[in-house]
Each structure stands twice: as structure tokens, then as C-alpha cells.
HTML snippet that shows the backbone in 3Dmol.js (N, CA, C, O; Angstrom):
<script src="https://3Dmol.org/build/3Dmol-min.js"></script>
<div id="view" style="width:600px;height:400px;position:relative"></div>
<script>
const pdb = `
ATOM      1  N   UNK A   1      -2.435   3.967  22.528  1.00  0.00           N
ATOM      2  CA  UNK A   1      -1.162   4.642  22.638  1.00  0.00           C
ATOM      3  C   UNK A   1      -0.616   4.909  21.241  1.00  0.00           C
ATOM      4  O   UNK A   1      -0.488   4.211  20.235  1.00  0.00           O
ATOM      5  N   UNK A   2      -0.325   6.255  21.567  1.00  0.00           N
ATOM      6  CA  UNK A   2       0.551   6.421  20.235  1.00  0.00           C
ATOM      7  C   UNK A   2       1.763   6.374  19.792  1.00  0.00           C
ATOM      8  O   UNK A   2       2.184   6.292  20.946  1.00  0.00           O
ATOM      9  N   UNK A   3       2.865   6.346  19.076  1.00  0.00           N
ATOM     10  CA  UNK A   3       3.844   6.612  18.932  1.00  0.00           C
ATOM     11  C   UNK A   3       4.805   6.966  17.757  1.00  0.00           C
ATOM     12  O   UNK A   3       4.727   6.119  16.867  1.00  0.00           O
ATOM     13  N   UNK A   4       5.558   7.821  17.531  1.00  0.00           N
ATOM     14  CA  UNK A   4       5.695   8.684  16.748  1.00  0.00           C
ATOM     15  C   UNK A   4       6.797   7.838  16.031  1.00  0.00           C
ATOM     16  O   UNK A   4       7.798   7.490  16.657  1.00  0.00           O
ATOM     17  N   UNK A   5       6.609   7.502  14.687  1.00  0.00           N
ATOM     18  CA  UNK A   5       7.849   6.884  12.914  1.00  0.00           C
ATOM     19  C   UNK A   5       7.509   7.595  12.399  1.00  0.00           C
ATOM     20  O   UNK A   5       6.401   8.129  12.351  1.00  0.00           O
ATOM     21  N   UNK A   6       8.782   7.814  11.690  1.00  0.00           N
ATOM     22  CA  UNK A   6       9.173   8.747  10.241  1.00  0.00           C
ATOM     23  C   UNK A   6       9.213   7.501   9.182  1.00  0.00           C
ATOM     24  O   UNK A   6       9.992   6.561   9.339  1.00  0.00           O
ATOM     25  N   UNK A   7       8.445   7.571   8.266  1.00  0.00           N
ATOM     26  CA  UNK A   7       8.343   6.612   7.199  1.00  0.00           C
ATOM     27  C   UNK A   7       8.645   7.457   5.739  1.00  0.00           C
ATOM     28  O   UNK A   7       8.847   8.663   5.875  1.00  0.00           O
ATOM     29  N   UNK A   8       8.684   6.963   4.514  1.00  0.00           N
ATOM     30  CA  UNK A   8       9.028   7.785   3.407  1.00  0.00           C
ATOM     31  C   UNK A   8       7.294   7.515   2.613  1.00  0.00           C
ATOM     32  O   UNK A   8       6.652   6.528   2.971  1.00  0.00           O
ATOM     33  N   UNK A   9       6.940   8.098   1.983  1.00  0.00           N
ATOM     34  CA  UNK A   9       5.892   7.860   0.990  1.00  0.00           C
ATOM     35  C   UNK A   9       6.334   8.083  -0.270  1.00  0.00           C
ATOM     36  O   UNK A   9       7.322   8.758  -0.558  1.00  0.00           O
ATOM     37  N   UNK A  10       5.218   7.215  -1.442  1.00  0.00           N
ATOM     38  CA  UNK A  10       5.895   8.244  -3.034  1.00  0.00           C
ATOM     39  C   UNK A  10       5.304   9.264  -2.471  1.00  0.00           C
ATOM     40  O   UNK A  10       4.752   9.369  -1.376  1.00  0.00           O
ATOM     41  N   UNK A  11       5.518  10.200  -3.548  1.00  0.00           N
ATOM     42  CA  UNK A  11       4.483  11.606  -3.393  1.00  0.00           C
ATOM     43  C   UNK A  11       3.314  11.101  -4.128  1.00  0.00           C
ATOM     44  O   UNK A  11       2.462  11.596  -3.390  1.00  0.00           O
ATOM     45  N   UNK A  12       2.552  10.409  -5.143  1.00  0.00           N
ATOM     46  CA  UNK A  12       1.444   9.973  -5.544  1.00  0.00           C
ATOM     47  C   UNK A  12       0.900   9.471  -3.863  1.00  0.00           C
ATOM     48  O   UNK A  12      -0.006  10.256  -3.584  1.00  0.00           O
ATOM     49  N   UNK A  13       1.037   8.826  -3.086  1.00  0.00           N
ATOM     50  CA  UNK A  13       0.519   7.793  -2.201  1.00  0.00           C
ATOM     51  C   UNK A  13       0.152   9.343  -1.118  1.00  0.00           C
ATOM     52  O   UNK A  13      -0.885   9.530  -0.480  1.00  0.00           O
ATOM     53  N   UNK A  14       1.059  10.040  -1.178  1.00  0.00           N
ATOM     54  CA  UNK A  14       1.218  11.432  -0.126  1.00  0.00           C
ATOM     55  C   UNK A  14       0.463  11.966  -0.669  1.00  0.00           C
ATOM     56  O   UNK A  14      -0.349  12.346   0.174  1.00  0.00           O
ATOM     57  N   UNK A  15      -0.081  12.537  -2.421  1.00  0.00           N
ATOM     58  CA  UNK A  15      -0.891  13.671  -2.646  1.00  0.00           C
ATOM     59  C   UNK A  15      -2.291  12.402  -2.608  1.00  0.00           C
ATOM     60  O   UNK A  15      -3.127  12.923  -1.870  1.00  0.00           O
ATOM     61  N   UNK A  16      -2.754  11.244  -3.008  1.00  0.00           N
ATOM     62  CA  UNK A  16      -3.973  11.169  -2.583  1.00  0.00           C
ATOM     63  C   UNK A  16      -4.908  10.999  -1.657  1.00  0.00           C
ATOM     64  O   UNK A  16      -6.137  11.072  -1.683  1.00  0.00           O
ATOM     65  N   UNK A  17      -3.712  10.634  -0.399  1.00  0.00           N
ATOM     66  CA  UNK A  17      -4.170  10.741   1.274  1.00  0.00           C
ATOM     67  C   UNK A  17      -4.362  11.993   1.681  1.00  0.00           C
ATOM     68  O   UNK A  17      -5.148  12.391   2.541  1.00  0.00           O
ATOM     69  N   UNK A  18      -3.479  12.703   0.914  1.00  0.00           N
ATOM     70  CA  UNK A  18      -3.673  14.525   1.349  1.00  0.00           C
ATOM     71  C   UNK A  18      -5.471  14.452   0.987  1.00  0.00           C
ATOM     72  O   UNK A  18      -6.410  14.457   1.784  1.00  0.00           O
ATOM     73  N   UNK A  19      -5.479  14.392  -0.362  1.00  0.00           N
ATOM     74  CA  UNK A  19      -7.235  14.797  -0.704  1.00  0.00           C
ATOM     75  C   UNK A  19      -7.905  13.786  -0.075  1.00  0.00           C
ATOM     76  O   UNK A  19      -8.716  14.244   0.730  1.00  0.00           O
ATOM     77  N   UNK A  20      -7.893  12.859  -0.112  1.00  0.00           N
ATOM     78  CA  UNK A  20      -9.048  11.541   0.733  1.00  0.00           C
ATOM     79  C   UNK A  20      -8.986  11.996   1.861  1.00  0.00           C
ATOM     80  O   UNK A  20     -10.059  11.654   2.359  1.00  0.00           O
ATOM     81  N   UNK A  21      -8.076  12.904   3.078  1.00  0.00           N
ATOM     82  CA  UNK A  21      -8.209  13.016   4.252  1.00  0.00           C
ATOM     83  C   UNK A  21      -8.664  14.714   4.473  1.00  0.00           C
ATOM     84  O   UNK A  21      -9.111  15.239   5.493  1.00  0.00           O
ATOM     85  N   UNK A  22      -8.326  15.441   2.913  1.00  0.00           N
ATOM     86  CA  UNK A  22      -9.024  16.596   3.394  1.00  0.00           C
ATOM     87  C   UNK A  22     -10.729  16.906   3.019  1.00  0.00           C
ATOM     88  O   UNK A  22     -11.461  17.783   3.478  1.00  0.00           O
ATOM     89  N   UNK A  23     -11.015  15.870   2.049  1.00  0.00           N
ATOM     90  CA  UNK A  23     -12.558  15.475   1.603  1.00  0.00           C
ATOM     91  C   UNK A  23     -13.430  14.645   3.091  1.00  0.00           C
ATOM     92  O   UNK A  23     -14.615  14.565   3.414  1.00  0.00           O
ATOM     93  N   UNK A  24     -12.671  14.345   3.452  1.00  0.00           N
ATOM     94  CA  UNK A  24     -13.418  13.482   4.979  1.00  0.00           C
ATOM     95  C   UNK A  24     -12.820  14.582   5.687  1.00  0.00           C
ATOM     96  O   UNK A  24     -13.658  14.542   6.589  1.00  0.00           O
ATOM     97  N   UNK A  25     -12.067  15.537   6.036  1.00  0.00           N
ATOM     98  CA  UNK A  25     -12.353  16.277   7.261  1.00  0.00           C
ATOM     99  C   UNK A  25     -11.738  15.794   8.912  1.00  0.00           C
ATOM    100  O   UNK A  25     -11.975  16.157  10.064  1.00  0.00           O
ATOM    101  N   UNK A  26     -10.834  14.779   8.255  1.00  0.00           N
ATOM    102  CA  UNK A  26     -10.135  14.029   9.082  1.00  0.00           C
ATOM    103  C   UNK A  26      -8.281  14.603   8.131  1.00  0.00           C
ATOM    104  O   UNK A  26      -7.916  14.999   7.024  1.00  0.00           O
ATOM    105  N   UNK A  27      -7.574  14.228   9.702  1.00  0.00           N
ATOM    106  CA  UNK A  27      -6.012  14.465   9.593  1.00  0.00           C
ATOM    107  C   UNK A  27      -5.681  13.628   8.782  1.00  0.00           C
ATOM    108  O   UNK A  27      -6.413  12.667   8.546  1.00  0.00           O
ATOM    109  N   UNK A  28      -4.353  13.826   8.095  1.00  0.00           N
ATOM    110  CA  UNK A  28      -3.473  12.764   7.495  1.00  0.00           C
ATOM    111  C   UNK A  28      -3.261  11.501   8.502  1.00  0.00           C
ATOM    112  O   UNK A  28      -3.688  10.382   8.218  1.00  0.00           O
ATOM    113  N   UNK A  29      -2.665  11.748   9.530  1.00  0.00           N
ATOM    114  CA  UNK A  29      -2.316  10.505   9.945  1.00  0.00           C
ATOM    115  C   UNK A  29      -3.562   9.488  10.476  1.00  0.00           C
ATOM    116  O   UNK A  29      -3.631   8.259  10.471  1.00  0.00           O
ATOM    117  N   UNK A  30      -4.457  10.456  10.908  1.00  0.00           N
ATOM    118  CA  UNK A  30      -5.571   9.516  11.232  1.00  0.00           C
ATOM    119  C   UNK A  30      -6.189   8.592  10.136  1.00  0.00           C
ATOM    120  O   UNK A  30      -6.801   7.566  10.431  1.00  0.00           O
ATOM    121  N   UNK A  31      -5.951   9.111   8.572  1.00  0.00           N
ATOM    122  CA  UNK A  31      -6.325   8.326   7.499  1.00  0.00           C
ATOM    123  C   UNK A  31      -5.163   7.256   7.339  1.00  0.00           C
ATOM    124  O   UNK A  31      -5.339   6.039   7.289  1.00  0.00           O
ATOM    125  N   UNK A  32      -3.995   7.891   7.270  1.00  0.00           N
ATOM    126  CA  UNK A  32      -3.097   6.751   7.467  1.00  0.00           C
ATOM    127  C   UNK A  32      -3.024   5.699   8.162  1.00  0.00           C
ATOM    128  O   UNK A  32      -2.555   4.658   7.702  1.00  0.00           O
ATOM    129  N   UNK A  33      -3.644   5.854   9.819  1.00  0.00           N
ATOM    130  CA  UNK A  33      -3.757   4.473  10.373  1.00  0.00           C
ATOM    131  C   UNK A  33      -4.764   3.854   9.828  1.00  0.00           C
ATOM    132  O   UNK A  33      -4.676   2.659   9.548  1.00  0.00           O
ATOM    133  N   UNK A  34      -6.337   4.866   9.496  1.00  0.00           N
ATOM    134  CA  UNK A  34      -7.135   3.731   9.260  1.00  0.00           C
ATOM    135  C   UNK A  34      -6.950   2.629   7.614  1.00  0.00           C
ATOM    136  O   UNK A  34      -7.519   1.545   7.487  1.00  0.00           O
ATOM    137  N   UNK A  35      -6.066   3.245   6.571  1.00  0.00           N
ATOM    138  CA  UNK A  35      -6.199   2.647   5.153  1.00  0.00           C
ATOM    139  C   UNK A  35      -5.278   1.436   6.002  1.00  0.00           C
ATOM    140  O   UNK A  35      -5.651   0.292   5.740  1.00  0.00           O
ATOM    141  N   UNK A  36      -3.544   1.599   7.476  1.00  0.00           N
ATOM    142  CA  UNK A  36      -2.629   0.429   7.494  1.00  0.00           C
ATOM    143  C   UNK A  36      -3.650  -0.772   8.306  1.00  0.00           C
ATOM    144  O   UNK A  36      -3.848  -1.859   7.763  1.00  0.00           O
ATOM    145  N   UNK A  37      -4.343  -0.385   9.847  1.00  0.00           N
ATOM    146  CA  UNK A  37      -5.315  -0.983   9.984  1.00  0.00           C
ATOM    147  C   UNK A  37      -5.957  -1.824   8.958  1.00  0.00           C
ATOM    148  O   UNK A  37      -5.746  -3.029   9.100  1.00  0.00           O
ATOM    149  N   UNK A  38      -6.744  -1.450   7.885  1.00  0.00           N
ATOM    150  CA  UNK A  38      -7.744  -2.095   6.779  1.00  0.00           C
ATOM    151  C   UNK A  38      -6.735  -2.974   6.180  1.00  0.00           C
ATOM    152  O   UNK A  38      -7.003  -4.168   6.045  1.00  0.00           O
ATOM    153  N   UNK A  39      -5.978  -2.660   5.931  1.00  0.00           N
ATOM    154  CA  UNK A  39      -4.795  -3.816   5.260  1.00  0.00           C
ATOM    155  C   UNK A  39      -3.775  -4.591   5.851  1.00  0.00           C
ATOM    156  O   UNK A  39      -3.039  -5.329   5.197  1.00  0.00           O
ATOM    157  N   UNK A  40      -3.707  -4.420   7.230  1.00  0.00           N
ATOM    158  CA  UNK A  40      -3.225  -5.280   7.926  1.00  0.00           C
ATOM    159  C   UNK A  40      -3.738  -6.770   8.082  1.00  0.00           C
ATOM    160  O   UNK A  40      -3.002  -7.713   8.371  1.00  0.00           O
ATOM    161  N   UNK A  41      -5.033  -6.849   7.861  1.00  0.00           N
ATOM    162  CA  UNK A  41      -5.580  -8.638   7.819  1.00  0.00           C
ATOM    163  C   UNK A  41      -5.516  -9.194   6.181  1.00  0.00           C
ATOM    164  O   UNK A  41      -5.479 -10.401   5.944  1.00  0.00           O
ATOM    165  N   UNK A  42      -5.510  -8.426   5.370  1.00  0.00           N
ATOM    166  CA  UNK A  42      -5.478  -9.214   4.061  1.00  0.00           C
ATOM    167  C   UNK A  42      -3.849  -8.938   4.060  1.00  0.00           C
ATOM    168  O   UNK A  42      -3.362  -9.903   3.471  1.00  0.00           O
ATOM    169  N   UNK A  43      -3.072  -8.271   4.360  1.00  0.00           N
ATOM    170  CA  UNK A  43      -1.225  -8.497   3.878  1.00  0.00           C
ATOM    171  C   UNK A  43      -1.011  -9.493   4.977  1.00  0.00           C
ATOM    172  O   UNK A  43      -0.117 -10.212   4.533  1.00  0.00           O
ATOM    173  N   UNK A  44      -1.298  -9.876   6.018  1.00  0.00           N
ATOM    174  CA  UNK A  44      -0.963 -11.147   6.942  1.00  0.00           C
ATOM    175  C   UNK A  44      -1.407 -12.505   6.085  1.00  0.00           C
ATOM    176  O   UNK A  44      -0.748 -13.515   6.330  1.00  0.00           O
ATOM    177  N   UNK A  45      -2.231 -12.585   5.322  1.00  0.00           N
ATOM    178  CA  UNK A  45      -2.992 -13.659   5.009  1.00  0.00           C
ATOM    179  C   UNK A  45      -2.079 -13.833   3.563  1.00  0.00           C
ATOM    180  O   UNK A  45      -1.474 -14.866   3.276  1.00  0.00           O
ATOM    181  N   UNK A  46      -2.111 -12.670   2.768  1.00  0.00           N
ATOM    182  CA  UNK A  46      -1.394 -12.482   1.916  1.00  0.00           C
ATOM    183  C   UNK A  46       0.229 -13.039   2.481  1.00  0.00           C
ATOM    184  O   UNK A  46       0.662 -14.072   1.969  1.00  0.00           O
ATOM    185  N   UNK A  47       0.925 -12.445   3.348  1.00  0.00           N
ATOM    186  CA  UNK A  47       2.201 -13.223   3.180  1.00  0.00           C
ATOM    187  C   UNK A  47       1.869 -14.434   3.663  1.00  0.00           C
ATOM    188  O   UNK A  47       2.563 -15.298   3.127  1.00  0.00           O
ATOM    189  N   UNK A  48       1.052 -14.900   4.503  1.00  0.00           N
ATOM    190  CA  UNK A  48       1.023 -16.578   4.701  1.00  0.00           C
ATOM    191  C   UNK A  48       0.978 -17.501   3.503  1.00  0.00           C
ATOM    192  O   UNK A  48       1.603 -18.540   3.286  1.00  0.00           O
ATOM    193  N   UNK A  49      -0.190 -16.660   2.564  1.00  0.00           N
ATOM    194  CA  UNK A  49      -0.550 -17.745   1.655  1.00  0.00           C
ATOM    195  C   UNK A  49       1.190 -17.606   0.254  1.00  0.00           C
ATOM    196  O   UNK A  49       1.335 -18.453  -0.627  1.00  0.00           O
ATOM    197  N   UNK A  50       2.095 -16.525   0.423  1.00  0.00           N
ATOM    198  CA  UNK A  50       2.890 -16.664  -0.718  1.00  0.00           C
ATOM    199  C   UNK A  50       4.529 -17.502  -0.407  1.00  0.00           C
ATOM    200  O   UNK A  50       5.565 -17.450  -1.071  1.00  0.00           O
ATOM    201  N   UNK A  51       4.250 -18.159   0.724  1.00  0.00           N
ATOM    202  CA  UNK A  51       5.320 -19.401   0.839  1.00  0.00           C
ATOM    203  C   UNK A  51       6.354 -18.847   0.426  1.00  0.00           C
ATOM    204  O   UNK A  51       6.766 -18.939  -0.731  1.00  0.00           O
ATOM    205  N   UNK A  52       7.040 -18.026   1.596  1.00  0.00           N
ATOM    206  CA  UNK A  52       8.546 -17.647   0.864  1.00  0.00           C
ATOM    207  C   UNK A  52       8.677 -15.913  -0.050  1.00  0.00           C
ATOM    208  O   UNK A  52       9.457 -14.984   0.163  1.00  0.00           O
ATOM    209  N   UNK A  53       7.768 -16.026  -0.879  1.00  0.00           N
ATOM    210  CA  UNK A  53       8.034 -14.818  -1.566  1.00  0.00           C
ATOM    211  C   UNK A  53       7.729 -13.740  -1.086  1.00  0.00           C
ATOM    212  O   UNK A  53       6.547 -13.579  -0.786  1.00  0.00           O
ATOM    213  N   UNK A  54       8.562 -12.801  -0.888  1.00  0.00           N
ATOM    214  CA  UNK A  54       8.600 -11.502  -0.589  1.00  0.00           C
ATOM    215  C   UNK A  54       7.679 -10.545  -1.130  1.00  0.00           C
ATOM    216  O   UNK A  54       7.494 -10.920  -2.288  1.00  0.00           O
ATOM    217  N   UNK A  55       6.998  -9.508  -0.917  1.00  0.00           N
ATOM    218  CA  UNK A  55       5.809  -8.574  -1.629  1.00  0.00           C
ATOM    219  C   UNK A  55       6.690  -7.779  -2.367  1.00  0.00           C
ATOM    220  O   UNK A  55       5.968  -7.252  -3.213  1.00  0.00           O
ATOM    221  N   UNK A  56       7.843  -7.386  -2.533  1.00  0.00           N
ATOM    222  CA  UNK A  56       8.575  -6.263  -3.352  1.00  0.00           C
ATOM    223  C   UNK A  56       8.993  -7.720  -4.166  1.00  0.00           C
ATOM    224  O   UNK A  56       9.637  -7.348  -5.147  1.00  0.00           O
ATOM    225  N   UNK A  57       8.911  -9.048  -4.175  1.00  0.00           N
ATOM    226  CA  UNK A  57       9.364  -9.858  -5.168  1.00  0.00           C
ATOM    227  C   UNK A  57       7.781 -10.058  -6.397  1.00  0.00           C
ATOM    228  O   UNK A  57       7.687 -10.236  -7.611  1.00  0.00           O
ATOM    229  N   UNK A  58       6.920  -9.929  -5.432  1.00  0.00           N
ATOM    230  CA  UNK A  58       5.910 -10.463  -5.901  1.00  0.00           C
ATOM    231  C   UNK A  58       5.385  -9.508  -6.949  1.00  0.00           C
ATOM    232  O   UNK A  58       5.013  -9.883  -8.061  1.00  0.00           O
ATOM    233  N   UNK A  59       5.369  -7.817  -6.391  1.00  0.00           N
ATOM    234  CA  UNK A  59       4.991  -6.976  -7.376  1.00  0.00           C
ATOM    235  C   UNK A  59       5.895  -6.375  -8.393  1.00  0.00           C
ATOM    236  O   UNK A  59       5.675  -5.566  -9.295  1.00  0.00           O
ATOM    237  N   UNK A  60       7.338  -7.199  -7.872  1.00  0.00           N
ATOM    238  CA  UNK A  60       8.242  -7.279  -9.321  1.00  0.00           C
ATOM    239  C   UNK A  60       7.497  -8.368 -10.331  1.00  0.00           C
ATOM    240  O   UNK A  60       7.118  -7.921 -11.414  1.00  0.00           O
ATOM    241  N   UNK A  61       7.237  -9.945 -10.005  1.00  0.00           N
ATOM    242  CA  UNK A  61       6.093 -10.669 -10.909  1.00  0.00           C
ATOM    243  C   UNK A  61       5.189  -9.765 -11.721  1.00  0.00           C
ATOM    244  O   UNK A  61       5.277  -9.573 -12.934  1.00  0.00           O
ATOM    245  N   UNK A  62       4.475  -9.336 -11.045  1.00  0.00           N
ATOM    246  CA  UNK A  62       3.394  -8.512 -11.139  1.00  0.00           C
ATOM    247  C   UNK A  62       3.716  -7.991 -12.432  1.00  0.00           C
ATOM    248  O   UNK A  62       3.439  -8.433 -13.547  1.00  0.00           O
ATOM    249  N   UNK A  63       4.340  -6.987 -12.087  1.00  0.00           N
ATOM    250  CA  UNK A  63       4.955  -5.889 -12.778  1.00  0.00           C
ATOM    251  C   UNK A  63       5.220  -6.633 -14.237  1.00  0.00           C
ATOM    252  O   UNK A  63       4.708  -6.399 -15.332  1.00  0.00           O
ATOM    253  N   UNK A  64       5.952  -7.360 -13.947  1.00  0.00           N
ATOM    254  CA  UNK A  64       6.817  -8.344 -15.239  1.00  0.00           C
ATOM    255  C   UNK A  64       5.782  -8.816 -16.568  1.00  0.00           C
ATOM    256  O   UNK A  64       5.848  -8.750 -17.796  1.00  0.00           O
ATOM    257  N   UNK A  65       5.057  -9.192 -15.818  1.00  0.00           N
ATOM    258  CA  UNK A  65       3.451 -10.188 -16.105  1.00  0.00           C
ATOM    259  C   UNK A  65       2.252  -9.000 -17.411  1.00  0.00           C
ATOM    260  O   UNK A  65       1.666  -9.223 -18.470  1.00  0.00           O
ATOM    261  N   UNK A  66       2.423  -7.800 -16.505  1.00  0.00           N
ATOM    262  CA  UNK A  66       1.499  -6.515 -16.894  1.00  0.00           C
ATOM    263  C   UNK A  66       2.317  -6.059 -17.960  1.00  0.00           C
ATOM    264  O   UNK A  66       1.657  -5.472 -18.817  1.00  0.00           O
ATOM    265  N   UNK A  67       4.075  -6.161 -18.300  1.00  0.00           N
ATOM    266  CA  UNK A  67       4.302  -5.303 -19.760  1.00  0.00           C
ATOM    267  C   UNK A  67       4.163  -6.502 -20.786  1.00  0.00           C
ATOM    268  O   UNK A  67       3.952  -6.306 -21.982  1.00  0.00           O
ATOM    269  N   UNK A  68       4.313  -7.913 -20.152  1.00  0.00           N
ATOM    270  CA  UNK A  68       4.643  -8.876 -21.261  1.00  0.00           C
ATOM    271  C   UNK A  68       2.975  -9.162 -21.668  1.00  0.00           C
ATOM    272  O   UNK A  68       2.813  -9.851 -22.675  1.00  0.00           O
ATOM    273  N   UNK A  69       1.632  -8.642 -20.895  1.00  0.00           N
ATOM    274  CA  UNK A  69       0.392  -8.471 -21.479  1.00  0.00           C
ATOM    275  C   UNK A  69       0.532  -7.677 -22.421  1.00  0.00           C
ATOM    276  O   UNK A  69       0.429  -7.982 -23.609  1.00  0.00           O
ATOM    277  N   UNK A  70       0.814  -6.431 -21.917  1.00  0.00           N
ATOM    278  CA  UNK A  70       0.253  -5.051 -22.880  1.00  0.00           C
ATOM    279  C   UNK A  70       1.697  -5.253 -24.371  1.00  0.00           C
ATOM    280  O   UNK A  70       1.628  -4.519 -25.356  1.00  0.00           O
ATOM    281  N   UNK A  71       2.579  -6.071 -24.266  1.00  0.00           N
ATOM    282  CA  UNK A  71       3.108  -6.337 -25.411  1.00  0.00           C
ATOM    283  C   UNK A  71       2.743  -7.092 -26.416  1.00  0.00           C
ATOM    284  O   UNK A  71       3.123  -7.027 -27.585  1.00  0.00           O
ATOM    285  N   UNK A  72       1.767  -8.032 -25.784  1.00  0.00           N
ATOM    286  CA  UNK A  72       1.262  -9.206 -26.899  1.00  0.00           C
ATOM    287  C   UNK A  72      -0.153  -8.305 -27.089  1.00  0.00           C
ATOM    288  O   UNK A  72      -1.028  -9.048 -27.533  1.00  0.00           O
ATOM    289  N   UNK A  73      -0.640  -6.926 -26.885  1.00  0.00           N
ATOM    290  CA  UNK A  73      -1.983  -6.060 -26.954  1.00  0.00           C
ATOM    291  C   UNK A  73      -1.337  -5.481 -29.006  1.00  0.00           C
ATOM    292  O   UNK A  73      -2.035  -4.725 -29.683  1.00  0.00           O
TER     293      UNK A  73
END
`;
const viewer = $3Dmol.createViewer("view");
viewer.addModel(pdb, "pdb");
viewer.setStyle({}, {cartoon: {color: "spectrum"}});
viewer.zoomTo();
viewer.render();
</script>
């Protein structure tokens, strides 16, 4: 069954599903379920294993971690 959400994308995430789904010959949304599908068992496991922290907290870390590298570069 299907059912129809309006979600937002960046436009980067929108223009490379556009080409990955017009190089396979398959629809947008049909690529869209299969990349949320594929990442639905590692982001479950993923929030189990981060005790508390949120994923928009985590790839703020992230984020934080990657300029204070490329500053000590």
C-alpha cells in the first residue's frame, strides 16, 4: 500500500536522485523508497546504539569535529 507525504529535500539530495533514478530508468519515488528502505536498518541500530542523542545533534558533532580537523591541516 501506498500512501501519499509531502516531504522537503535540499536540492543537492533532489538533483542526485533525479540522475541516479534517470540512469536506472526507474521513477523518483521508486528510488526514494528503495535508498529510505536501505537505511532504515542501519538508522534504527544507529539511534539505539547513540543513547539519547539526537541525529541533527550528532551531525552537528560531526560537523564540529570536521572544521576543528581541517584547522589543525
Amino acid at each position: 500500500m501506498k500512501i501519499k507525504r509531502t516531504i522537503s529535500l535540499d536540492q543537492e539530495v533532489h538533483d542526485q536522485v533525479q540522475v541516479l533514478a534517470d540512469k536506472q530508468g526507474i521513477g523518483f519515488s521508486t528510488l526514494i523508497n528503495a535508498i529510505l528502505k536501505g537505511g532504515l536498518d542501519s538508522t534504527q541500530e544507529l539511534v539505539s546504539a547513540l543513547s539519547g542523542v539526537t541525529i541533527p545533534r550528532l551531525l552537528e558533532i560531526l560537523t564540529e569535529e570536521g572544521k576543528k580537523k581541517k584547522k589543525k591541516k
